[in-house]
NUKOLMAR-635308 format. One record per residue (C-alpha): residue number from 1; residue in three letters; y, x, z. Coordinates in steps of 0.05 Angstrom, whole numbers, plus 5000, padded with zeros to 4 digits. Example, Ala and Ser with C-alpha at 12.3 -4.5 7.8 and 13.67 -1.06 7.14 Angstrom:
<vozas>
1, ALA, 4910, 5246, 5156
2, SER, 4979, 5273, 5143
</vozas>
This chain:
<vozas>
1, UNK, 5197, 5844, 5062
2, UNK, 5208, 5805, 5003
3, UNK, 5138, 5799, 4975
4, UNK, 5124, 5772, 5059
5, UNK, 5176, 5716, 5038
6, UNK, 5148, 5697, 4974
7, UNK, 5076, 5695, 5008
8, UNK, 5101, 5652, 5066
9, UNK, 5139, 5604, 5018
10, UNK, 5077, 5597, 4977
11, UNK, 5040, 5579, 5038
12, UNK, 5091, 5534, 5063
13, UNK, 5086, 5501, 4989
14, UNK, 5015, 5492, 4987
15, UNK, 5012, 5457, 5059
16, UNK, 5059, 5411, 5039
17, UNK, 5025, 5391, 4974
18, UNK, 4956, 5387, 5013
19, UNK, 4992, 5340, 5063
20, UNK, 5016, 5294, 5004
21, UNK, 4955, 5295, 4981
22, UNK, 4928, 5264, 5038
23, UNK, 4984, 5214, 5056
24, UNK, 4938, 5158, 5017
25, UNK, 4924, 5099, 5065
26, UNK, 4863, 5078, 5083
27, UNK, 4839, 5013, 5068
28, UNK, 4789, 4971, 5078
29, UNK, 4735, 4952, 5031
30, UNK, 4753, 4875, 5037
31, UNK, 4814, 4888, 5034
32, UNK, 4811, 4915, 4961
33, UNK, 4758, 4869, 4943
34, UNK, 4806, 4812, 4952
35, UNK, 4862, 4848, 4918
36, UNK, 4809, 4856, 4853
37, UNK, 4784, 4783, 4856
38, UNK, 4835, 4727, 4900
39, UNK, 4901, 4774, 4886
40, UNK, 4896, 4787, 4814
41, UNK, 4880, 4713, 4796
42, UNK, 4942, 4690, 4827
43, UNK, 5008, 4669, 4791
44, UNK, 5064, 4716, 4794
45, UNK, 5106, 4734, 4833
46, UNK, 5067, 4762, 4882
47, UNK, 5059, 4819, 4939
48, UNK, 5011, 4838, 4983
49, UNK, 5020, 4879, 5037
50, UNK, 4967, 4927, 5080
51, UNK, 4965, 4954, 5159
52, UNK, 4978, 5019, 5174
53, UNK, 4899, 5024, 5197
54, UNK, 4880, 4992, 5132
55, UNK, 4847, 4923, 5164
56, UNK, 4902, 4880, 5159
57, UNK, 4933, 4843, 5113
58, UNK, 4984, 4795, 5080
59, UNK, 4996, 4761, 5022
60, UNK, 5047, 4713, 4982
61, UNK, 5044, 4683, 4915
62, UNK, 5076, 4636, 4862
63, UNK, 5034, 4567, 4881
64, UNK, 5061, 4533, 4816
65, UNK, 5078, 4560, 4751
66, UNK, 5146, 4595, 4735
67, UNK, 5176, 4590, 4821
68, UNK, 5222, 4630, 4851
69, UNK, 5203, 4661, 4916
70, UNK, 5258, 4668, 4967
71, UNK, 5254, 4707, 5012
72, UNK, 5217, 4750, 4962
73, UNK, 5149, 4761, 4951
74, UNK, 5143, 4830, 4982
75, UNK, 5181, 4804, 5046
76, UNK, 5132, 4742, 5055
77, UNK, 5068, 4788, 5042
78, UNK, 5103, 4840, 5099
79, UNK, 5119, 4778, 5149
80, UNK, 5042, 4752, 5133
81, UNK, 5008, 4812, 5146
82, UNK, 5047, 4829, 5212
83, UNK, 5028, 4752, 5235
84, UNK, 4951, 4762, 5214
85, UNK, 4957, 4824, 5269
86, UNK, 4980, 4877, 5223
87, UNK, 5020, 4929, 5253
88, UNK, 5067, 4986, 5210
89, UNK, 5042, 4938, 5150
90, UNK, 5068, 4964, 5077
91, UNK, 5075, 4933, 5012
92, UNK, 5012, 4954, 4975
93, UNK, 5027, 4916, 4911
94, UNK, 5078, 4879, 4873
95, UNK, 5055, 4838, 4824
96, UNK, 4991, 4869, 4785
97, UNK, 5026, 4940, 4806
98, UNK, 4997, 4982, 4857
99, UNK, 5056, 5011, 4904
100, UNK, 5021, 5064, 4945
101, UNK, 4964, 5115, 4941
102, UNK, 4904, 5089, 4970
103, UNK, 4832, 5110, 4985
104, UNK, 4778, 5062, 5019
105, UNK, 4739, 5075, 5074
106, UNK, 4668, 5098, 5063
107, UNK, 4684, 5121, 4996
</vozas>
């Protein structure tokens, strides 16, 4: 009885970590090329923000050197990406820092 618990909680276990594993959202490959060129070369702070199907997206940024941001960056990024169509849009980065796990589509 005992060894059929420790079997079905190592099951259990492992489906869970294979279901993390694949909680990544899928993006877009436009979507990551802009993060990689546009995003990274703009000044700080910044957020961008992805769709839940990975083909939307928003973005807000510092136009001037040293500027505050209110409401913050991550909040503008959220309200543009919903407003270029996104729906169940998530901060994907904050800054230069990569919030979520991500994989693009076709790779």
């Amino acid at each position: 009885m005992m060894r059929e618990i420790m079997t079905a909680a190592i099951l259990i276990a492992s489906t869970l970590q294979l279901a993390r594993a694949d909680d990544s959202l899928l993006i877009s490959p436009d979507i990551i090329t802009f993060y990689n060129g546009t995003y990274q070369g703009l000044q700080p702070p910044k957020a961008m923000a992805v769709s839940a199907d990975g083909l939307h997206m928003g973005y807000s940024y510092c136009p001037e050197h040293r500027c505050y941001i209110q409401p913050s960056a991550s909040s503008l990024a959220m309200q543009a990406c919903v407003k270029a169509g996104g729906y169940g849009c998530r901060v994907f980065a904050v800054d230069d820092d990569i919030k979520i796990t991500y994989r693009v589509m076709g790779q």
